[in-house]
PDB file as gemmi writes it, atoms N, CA and C in Angstrom:
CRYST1    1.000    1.000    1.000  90.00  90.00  90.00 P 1                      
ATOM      1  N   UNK A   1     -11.148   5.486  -9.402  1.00  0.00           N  
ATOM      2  CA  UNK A   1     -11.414   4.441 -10.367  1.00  0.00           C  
ATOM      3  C   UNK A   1     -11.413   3.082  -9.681  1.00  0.00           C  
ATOM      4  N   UNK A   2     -12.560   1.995  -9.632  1.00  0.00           N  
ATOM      5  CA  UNK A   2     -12.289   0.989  -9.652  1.00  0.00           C  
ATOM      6  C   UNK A   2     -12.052  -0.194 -10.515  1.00  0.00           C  
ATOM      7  N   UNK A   3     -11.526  -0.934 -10.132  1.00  0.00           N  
ATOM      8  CA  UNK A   3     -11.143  -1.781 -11.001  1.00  0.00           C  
ATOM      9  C   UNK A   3     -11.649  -3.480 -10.493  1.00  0.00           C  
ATOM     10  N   UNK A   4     -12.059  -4.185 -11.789  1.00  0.00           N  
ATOM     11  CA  UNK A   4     -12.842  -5.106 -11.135  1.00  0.00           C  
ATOM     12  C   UNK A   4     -11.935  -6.799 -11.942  1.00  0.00           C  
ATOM     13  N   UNK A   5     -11.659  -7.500 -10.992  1.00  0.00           N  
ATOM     14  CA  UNK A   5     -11.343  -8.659 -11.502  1.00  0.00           C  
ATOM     15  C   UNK A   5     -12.073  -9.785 -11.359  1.00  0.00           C  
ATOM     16  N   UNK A   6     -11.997 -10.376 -12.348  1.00  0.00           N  
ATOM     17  CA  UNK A   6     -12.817 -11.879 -12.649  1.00  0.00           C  
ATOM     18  C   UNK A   6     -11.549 -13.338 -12.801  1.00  0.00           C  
ATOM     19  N   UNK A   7     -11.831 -14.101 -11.949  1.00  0.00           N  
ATOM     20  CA  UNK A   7     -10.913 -15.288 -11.721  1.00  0.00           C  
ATOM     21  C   UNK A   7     -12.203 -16.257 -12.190  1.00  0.00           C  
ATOM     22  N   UNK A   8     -11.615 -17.497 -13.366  1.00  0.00           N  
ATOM     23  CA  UNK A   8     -12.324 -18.829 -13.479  1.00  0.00           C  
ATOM     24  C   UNK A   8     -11.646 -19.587 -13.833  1.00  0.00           C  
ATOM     25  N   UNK A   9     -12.425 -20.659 -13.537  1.00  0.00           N  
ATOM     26  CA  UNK A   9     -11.676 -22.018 -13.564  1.00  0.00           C  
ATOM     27  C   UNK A   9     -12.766 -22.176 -14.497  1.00  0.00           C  
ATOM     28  N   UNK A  10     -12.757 -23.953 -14.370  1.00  0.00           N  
ATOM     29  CA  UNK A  10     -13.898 -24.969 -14.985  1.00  0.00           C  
ATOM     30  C   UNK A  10     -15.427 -24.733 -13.878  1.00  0.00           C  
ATOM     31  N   UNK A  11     -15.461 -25.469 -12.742  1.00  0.00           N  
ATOM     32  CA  UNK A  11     -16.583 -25.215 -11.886  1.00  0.00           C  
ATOM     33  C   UNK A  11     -17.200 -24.301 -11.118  1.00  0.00           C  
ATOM     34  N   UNK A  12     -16.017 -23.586 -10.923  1.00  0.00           N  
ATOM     35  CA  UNK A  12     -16.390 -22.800 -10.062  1.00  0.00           C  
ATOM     36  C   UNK A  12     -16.417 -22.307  -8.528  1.00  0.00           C  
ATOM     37  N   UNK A  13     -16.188 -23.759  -8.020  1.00  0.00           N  
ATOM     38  CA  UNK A  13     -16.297 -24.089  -6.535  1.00  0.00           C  
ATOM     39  C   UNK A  13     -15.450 -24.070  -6.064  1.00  0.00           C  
ATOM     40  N   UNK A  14     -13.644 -24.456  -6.383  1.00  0.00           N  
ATOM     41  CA  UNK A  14     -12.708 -24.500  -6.143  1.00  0.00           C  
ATOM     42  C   UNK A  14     -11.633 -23.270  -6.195  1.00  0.00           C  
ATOM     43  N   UNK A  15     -10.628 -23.756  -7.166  1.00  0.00           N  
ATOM     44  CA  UNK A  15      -9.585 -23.082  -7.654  1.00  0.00           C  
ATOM     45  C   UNK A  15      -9.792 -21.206  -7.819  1.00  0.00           C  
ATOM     46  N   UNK A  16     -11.166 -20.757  -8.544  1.00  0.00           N  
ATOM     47  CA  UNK A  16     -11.427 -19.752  -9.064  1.00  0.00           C  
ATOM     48  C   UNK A  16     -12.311 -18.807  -7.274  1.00  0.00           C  
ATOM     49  N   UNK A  17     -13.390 -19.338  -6.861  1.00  0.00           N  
ATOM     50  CA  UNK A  17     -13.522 -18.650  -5.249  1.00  0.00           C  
ATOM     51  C   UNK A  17     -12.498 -18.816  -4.729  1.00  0.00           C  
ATOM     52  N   UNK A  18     -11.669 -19.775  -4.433  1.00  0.00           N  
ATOM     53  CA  UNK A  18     -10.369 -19.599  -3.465  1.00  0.00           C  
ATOM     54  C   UNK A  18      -9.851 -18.078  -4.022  1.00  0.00           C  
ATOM     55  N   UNK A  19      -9.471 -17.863  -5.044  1.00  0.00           N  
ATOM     56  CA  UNK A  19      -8.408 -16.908  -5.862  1.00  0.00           C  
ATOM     57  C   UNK A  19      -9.091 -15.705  -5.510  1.00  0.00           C  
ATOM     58  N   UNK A  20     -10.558 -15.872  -5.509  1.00  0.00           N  
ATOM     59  CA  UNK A  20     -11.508 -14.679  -5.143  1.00  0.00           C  
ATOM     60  C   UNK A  20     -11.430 -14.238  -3.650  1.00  0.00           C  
ATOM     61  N   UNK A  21     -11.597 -15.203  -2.894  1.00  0.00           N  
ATOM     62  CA  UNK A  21     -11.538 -15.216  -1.964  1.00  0.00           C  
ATOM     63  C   UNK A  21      -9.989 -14.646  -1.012  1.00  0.00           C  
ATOM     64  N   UNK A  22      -8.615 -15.106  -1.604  1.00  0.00           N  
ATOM     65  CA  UNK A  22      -7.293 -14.972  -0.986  1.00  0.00           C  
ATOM     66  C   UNK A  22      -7.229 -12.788  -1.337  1.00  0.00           C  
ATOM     67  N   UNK A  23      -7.695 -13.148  -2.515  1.00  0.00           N  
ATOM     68  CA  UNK A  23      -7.783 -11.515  -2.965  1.00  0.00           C  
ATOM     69  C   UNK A  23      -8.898 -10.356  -2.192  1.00  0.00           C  
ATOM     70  N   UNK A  24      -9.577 -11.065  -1.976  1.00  0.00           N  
ATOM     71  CA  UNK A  24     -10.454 -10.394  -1.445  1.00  0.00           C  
ATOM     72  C   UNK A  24      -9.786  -9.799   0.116  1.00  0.00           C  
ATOM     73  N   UNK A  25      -8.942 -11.316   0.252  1.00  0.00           N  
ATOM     74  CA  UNK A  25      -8.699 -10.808   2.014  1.00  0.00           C  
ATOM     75  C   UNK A  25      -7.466  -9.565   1.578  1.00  0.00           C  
ATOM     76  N   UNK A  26      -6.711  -9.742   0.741  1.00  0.00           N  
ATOM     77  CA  UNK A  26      -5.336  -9.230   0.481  1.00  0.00           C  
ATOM     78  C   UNK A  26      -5.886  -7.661   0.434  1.00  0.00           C  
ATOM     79  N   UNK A  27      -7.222  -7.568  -0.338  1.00  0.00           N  
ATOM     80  CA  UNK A  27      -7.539  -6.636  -0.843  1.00  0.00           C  
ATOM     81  C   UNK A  27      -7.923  -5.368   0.453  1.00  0.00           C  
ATOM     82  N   UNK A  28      -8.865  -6.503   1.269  1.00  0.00           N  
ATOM     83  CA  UNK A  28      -9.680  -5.387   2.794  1.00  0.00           C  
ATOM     84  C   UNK A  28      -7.868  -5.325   3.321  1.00  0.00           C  
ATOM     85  N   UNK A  29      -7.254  -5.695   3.457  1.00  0.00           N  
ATOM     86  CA  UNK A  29      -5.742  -5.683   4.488  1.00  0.00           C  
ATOM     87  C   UNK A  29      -4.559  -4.122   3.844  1.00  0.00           C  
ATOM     88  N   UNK A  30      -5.327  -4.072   2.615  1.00  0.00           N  
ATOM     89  CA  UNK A  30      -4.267  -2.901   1.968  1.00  0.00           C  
ATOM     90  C   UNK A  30      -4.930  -1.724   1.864  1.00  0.00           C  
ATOM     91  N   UNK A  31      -6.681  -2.217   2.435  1.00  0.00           N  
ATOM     92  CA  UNK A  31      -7.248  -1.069   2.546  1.00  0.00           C  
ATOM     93  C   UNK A  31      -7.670  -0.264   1.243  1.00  0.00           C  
ATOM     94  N   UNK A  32      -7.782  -1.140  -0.139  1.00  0.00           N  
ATOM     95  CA  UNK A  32      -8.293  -1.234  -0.900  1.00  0.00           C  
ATOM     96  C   UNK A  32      -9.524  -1.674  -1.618  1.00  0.00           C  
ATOM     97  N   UNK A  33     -10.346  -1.676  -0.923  1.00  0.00           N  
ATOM     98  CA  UNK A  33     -11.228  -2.949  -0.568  1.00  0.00           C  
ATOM     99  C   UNK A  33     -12.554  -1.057  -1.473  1.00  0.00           C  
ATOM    100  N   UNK A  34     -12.394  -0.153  -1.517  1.00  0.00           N  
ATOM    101  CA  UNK A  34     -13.288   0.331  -2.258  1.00  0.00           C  
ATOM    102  C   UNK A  34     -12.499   1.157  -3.729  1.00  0.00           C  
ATOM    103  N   UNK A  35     -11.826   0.298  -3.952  1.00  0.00           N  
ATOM    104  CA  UNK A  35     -10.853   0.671  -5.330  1.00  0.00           C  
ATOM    105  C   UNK A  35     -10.711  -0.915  -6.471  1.00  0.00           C  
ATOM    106  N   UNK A  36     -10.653  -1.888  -5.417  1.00  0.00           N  
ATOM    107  CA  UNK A  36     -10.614  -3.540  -6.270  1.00  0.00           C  
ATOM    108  C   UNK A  36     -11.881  -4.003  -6.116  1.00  0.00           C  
ATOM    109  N   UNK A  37     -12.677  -4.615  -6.958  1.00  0.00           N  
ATOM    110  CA  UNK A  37     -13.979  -5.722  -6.939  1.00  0.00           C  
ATOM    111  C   UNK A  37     -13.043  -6.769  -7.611  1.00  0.00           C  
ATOM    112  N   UNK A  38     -13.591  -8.131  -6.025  1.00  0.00           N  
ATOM    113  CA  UNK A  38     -13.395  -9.405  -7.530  1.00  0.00           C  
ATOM    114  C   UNK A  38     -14.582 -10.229  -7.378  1.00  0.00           C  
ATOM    115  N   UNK A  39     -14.469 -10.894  -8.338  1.00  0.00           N  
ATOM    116  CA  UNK A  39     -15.668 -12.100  -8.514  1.00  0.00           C  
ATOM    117  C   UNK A  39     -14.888 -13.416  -9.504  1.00  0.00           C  
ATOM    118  N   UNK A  40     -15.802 -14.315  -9.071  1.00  0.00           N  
ATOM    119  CA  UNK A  40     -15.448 -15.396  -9.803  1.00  0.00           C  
ATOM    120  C   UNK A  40     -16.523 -16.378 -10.903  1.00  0.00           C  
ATOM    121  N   UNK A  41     -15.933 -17.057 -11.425  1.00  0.00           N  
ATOM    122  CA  UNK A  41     -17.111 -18.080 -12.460  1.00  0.00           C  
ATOM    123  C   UNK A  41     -16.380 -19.075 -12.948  1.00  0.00           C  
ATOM    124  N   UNK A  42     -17.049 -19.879 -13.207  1.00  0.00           N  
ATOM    125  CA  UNK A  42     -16.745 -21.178 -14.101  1.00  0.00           C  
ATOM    126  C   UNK A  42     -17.177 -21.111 -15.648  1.00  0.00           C  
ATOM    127  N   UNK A  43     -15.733 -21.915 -16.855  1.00  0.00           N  
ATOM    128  CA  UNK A  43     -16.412 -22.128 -17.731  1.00  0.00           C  
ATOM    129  C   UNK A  43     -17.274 -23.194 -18.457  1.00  0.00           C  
ATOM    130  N   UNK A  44     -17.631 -24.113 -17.130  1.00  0.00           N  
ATOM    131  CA  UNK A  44     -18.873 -25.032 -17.565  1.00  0.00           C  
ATOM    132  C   UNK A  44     -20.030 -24.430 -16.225  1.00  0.00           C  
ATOM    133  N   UNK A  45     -20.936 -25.291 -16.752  1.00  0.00           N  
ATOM    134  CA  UNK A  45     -22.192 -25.064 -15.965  1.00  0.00           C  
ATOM    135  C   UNK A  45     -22.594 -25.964 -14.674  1.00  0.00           C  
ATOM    136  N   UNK A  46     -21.044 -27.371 -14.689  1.00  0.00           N  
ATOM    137  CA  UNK A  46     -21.301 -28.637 -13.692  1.00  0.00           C  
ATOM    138  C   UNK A  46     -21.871 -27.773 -12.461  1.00  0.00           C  
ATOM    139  N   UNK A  47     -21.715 -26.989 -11.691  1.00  0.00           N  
ATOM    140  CA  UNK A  47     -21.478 -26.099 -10.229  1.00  0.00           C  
ATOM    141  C   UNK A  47     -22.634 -24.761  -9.878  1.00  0.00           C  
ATOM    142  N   UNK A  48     -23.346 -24.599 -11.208  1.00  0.00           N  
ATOM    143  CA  UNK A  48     -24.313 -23.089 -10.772  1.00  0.00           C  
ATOM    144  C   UNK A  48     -24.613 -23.760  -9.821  1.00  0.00           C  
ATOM    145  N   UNK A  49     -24.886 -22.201  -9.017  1.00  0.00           N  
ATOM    146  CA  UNK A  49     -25.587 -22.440  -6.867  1.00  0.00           C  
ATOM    147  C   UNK A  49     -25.014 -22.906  -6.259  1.00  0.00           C  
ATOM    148  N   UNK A  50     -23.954 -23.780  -6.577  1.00  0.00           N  
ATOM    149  CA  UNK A  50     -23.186 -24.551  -5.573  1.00  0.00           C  
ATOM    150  C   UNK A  50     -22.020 -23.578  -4.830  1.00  0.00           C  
ATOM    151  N   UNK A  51     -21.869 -24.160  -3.365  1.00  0.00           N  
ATOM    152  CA  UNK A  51     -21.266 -23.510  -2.513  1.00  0.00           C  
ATOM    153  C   UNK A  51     -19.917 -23.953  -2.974  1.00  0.00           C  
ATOM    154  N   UNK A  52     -18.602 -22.820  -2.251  1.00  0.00           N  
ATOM    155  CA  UNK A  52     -17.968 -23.707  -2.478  1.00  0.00           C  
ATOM    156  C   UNK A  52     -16.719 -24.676  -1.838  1.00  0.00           C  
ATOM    157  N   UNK A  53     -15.966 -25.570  -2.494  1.00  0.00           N  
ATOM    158  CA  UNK A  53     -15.952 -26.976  -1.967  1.00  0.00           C  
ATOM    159  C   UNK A  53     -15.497 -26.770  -0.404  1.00  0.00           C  
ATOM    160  N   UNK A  54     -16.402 -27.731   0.299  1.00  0.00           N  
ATOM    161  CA  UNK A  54     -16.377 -27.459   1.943  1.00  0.00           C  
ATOM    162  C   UNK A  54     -14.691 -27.929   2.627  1.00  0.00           C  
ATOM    163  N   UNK A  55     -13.930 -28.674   1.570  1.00  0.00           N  
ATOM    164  CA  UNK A  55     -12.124 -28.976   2.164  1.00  0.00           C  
ATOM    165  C   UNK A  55     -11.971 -27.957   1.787  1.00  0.00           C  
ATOM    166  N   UNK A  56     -11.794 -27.280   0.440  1.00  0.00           N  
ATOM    167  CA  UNK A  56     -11.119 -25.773   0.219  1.00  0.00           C  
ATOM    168  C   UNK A  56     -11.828 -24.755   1.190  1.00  0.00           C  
ATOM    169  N   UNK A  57     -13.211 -24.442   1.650  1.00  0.00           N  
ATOM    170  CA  UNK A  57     -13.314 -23.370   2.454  1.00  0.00           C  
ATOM    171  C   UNK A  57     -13.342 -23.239   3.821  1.00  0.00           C  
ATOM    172  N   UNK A  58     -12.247 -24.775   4.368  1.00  0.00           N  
ATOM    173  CA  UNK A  58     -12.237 -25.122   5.603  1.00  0.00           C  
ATOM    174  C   UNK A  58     -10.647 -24.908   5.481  1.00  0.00           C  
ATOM    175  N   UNK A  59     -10.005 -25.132   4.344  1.00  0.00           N  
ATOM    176  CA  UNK A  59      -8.350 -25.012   4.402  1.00  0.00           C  
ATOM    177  C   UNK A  59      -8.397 -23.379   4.670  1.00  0.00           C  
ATOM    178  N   UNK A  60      -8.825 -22.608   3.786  1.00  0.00           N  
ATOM    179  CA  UNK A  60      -8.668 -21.081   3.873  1.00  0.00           C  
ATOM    180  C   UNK A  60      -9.705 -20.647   5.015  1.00  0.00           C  
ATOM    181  N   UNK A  61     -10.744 -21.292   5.753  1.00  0.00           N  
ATOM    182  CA  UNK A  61     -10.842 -20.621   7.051  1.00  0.00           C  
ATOM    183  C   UNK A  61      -9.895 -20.802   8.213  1.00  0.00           C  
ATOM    184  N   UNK A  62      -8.708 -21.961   8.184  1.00  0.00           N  
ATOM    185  CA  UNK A  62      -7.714 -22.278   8.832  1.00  0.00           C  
ATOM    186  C   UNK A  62      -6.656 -20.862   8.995  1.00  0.00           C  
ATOM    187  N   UNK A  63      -6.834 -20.465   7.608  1.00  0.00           N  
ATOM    188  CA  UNK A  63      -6.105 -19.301   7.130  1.00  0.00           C  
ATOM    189  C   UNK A  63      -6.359 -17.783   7.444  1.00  0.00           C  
ATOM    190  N   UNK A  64      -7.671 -17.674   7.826  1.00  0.00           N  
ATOM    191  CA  UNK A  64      -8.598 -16.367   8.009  1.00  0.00           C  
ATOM    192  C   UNK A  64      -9.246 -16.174   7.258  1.00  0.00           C  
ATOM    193  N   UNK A  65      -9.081 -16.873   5.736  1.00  0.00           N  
ATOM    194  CA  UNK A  65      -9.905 -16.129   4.557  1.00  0.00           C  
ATOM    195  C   UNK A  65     -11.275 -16.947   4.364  1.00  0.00           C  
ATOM    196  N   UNK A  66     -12.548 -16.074   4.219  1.00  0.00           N  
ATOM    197  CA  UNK A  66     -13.762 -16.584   3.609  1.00  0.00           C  
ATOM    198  C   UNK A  66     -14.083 -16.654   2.573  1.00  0.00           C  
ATOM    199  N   UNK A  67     -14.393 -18.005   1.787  1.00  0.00           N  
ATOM    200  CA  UNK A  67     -14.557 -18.081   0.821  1.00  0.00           C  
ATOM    201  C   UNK A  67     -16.483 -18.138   0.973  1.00  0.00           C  
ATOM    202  N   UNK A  68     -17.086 -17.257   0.110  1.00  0.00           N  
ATOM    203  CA  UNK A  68     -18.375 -17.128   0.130  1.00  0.00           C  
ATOM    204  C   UNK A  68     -18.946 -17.357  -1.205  1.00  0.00           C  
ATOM    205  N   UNK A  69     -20.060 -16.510  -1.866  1.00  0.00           N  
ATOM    206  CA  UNK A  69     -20.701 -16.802  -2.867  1.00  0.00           C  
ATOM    207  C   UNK A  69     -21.492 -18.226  -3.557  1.00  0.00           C  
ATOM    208  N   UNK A  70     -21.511 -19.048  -4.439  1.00  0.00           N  
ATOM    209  CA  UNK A  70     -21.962 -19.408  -5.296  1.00  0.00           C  
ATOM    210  C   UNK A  70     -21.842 -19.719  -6.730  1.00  0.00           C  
ATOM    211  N   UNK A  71     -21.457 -20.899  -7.471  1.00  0.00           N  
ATOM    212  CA  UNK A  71     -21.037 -21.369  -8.763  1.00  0.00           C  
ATOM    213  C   UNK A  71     -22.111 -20.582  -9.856  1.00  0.00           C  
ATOM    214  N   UNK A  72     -21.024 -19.792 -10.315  1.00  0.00           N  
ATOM    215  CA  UNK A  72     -21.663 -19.390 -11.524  1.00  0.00           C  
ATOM    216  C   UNK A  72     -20.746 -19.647 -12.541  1.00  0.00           C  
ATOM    217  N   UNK A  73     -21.974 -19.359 -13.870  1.00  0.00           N  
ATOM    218  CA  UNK A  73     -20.918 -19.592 -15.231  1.00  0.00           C  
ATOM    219  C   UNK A  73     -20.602 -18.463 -15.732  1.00  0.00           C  
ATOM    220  N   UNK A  74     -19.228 -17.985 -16.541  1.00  0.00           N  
ATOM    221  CA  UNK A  74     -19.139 -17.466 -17.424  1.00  0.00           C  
ATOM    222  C   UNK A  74     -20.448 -16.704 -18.186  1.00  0.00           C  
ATOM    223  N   UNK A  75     -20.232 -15.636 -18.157  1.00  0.00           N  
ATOM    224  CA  UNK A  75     -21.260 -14.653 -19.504  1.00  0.00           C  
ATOM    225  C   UNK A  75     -20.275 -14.350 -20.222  1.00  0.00           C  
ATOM    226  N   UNK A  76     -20.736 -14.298 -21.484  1.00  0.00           N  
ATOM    227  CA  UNK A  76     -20.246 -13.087 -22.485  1.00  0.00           C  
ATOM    228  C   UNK A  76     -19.886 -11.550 -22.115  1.00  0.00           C  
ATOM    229  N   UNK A  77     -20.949 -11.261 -21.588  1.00  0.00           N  
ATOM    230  CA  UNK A  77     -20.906  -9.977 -20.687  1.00  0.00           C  
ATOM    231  C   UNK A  77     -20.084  -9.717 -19.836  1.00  0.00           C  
ATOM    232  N   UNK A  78     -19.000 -10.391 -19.366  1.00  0.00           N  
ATOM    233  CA  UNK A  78     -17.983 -10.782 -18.231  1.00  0.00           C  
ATOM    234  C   UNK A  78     -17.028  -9.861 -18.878  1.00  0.00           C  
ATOM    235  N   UNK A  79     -16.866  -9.974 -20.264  1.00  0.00           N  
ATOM    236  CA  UNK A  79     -16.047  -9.722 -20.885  1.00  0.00           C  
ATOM    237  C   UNK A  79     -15.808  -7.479 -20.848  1.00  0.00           C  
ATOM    238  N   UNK A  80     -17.145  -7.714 -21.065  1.00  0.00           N  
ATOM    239  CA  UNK A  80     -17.234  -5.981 -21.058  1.00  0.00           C  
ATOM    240  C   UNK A  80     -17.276  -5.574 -19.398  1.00  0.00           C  
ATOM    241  N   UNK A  81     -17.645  -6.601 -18.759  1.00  0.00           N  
ATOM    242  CA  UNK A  81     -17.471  -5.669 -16.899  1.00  0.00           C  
ATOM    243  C   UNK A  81     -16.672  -5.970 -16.173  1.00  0.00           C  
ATOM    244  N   UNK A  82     -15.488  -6.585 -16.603  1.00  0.00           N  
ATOM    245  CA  UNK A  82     -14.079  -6.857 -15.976  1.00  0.00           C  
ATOM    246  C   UNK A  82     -13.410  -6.460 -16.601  1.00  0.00           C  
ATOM    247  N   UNK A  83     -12.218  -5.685 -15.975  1.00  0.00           N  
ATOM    248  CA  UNK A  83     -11.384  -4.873 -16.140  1.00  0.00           C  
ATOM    249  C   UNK A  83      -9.975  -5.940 -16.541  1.00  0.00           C  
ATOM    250  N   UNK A  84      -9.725  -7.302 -15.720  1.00  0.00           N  
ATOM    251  CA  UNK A  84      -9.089  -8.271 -15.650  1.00  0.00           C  
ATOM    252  C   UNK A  84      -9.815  -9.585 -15.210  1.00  0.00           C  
ATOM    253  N   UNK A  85      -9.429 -10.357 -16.558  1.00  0.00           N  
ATOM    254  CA  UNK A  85     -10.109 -11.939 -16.572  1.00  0.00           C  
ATOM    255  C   UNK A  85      -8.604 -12.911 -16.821  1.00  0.00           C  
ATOM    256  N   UNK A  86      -8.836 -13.543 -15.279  1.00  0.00           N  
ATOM    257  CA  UNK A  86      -7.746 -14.011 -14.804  1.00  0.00           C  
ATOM    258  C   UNK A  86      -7.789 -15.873 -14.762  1.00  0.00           C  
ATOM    259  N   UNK A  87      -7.653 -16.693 -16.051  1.00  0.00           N  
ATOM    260  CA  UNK A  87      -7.945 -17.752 -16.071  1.00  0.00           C  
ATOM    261  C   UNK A  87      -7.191 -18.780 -15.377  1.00  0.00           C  
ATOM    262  N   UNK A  88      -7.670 -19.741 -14.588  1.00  0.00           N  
ATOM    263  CA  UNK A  88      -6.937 -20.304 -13.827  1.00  0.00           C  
ATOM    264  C   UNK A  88      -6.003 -21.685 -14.091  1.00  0.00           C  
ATOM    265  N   UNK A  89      -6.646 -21.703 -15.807  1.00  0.00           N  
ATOM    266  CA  UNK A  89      -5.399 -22.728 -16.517  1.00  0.00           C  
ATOM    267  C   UNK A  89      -5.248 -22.239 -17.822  1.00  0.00           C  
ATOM    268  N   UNK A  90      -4.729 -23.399 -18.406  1.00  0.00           N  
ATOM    269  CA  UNK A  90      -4.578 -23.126 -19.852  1.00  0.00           C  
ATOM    270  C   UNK A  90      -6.358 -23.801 -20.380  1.00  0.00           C  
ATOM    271  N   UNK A  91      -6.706 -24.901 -20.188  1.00  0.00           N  
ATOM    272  CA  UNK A  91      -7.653 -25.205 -20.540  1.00  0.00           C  
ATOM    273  C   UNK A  91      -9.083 -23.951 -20.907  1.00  0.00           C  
ATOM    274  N   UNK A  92      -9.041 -23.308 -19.456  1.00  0.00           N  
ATOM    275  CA  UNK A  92      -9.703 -22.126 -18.981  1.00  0.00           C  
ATOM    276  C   UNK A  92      -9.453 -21.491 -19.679  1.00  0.00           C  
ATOM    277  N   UNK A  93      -8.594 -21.036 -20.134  1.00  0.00           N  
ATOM    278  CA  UNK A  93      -8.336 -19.467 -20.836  1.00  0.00           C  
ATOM    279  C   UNK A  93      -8.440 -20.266 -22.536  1.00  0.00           C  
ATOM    280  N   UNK A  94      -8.509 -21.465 -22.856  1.00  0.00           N  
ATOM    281  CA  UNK A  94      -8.605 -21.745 -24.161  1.00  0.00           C  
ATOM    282  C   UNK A  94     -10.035 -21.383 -24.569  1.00  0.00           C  
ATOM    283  N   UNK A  95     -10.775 -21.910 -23.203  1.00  0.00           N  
ATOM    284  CA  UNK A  95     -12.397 -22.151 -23.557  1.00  0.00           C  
ATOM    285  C   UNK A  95     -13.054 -20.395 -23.469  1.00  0.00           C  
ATOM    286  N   UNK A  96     -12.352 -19.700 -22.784  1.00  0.00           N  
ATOM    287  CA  UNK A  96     -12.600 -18.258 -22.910  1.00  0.00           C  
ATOM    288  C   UNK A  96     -12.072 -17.978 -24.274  1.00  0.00           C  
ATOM    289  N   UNK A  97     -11.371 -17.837 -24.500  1.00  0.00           N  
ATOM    290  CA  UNK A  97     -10.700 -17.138 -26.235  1.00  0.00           C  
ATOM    291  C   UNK A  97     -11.739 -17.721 -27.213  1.00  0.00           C  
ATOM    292  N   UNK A  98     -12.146 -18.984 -26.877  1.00  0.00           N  
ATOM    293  CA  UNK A  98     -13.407 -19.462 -27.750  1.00  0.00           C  
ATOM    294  C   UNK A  98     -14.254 -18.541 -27.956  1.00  0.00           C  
ATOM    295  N   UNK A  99     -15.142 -18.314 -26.229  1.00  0.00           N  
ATOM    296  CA  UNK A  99     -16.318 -17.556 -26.266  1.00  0.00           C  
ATOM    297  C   UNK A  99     -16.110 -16.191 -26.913  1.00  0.00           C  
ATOM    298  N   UNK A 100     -15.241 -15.667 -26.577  1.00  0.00           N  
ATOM    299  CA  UNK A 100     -14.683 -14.291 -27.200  1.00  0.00           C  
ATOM    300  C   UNK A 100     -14.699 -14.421 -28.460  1.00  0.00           C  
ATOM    301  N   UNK A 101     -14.111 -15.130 -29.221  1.00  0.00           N  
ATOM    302  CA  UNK A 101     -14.487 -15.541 -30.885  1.00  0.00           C  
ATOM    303  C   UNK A 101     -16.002 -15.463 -31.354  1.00  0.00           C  
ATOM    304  N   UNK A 102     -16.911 -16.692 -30.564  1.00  0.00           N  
ATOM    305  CA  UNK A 102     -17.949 -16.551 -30.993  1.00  0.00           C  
ATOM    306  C   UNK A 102     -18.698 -15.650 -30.592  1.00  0.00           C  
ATOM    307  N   UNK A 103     -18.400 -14.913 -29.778  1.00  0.00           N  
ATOM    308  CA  UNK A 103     -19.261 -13.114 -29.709  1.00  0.00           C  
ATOM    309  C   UNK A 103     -19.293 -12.319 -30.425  1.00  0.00           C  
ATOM    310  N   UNK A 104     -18.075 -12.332 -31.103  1.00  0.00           N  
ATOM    311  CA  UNK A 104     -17.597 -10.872 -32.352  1.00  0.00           C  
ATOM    312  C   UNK A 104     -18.291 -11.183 -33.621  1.00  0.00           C  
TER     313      UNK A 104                                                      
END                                                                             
């Protein structure tokens, strides 16, 4: 069984790839790496395509970890293909419980 987690913030670029990113390394190191998927998103749209932020993926290449991908937003659909949606504030997880409302 795998299991797939989703980390977001607001943009995307920051807080939520880092989280993707620290997990990701944690994940290849335990040798889990074909049992965990993660991914990340934002719940605004400021960041689609955008890389992300070049101080955060220069602090965690200091570290070993690569932060890769691309700012995306939130789907609805997030909801049904993550196993765990892991919000990275309170703000975040308010504006998710929203979307979840207005889906049902």
């Amino acid at each position: 069984m795998t299991v797939k987690l989703l980390f977001v913030c607001l943009g995307n670029i920051c807080r939520s790839p880092s989280a993707e990113g620290i997990m990701n390394h944690l994940v290849r190191e335990a040798g889990l790496s074909d049992r965990i998927i993660c991914d990340s998103a934002g719940t605004s749209s400021y960041h689609i395509g955008a890389s992300p932020d070049p101080r955060m993926t220069a602090a965690a290449r200091q570290k070993g970890i690569l932060l890769s991908g691309c700012g995306r937003q939130f789907e609805f659909q997030d909801f049904k293909q993550f196993d765990l949606i892991l919000a990275m504030d309170r703000d975040n997880y308010q504006a998710l419980r929203a979307r979840d409302r207005i889906g049902k």
